[in-house]
One Martini backbone bead per residue (centre of mass of N, CA, C, O) as a GRO file, in nm:
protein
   87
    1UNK     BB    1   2.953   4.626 -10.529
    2UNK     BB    2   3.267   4.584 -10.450
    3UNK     BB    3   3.585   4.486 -10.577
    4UNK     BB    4   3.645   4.295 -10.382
    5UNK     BB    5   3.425   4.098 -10.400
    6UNK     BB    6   3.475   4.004 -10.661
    7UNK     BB    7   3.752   3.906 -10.598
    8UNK     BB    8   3.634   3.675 -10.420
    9UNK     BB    9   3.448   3.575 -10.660
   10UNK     BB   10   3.640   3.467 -10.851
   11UNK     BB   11   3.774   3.295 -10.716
   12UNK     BB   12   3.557   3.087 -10.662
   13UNK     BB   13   3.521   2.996 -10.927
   14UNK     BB   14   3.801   2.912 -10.987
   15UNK     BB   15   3.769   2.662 -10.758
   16UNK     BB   16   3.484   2.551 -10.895
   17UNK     BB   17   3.574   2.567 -11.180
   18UNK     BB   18   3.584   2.504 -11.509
   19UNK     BB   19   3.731   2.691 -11.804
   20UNK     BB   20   3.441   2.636 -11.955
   21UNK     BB   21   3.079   2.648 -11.781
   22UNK     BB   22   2.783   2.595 -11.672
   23UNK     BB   23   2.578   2.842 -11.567
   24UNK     BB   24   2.355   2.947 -11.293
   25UNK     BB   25   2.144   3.176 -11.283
   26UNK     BB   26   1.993   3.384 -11.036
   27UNK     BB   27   1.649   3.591 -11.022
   28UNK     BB   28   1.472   3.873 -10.850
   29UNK     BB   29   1.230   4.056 -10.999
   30UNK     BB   30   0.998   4.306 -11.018
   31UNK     BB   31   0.710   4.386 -11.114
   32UNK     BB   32   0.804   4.498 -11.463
   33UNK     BB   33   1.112   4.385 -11.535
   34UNK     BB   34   1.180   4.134 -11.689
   35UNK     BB   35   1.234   4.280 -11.970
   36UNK     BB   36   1.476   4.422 -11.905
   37UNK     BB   37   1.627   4.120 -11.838
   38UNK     BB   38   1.597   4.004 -12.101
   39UNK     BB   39   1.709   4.200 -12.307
   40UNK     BB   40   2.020   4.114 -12.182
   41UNK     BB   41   1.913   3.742 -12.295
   42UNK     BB   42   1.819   3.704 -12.621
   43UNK     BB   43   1.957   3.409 -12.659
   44UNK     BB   44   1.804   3.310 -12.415
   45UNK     BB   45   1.644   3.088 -12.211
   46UNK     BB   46   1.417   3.150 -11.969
   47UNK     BB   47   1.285   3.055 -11.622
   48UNK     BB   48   0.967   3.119 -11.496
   49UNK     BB   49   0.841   3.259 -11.161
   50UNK     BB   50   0.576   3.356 -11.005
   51UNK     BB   51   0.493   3.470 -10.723
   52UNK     BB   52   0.214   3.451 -10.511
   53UNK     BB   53   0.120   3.751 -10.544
   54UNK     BB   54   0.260   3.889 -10.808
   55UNK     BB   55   0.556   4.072 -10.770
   56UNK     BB   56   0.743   3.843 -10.850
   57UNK     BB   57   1.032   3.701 -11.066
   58UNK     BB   58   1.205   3.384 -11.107
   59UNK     BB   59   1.547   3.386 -11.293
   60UNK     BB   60   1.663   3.136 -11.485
   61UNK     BB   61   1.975   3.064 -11.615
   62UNK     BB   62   2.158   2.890 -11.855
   63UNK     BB   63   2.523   2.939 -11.933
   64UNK     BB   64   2.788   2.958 -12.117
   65UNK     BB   65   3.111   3.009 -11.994
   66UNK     BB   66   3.456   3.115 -12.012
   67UNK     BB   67   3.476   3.266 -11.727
   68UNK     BB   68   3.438   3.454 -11.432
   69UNK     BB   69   3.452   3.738 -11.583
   70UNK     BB   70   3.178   3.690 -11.729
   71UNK     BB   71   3.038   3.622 -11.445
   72UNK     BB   72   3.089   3.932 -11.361
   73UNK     BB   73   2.958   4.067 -11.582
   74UNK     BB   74   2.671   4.015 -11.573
   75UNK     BB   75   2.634   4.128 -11.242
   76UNK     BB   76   2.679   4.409 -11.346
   77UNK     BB   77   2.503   4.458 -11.520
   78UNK     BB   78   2.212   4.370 -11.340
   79UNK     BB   79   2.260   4.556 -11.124
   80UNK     BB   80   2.112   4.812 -11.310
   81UNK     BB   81   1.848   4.674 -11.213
   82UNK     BB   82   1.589   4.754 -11.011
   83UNK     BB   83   1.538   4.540 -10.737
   84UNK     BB   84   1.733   4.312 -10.787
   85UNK     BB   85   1.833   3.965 -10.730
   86UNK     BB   86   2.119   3.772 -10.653
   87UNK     BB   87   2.140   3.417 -10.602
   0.00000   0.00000   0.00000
């Protein structure tokens, strides 16, 4: 995603949250990527829900945020992670 998108996604979050604040990621990422995605989560507990056929696993995560930009370093973070969708 490109930085205006970034900065579009920020602002609404600003509109929309106090912060600091409980946020909820989720994330549906291909079978056998799932511990990439923890590794970068090993302080938080996930739960998880594999796909009907299991190829896939959804992701979802609750962490206290201090601010938007920390909630945009964590999709920034996990965008790096082949084939992972961002909900």
């Amino acid at each position: 995603m490109n930085e205006d998108w970034y900065l579009s996604f920020q602002e609404k979050l600003d509109q929309h949250y106090a912060w600091p604040s409980l946020y909820i990621f989720k994330f549906i990422v291909p079978k056998g990527k799932e511990a990439e995605l923890k590794q970068l989560f090993l302080l938080h507990t996930a739960n998880e829900k594999t796909s009907k056929n299991g190829n896939y696993t959804s992701v979802t995560l609750q962490m206290m945020m201090p601010s938007s930009q920390a909630v945009i370093d964590v999709y920034k973070k996990i965008s790096e992670i082949e084939g992972i969708v961002s909900l």
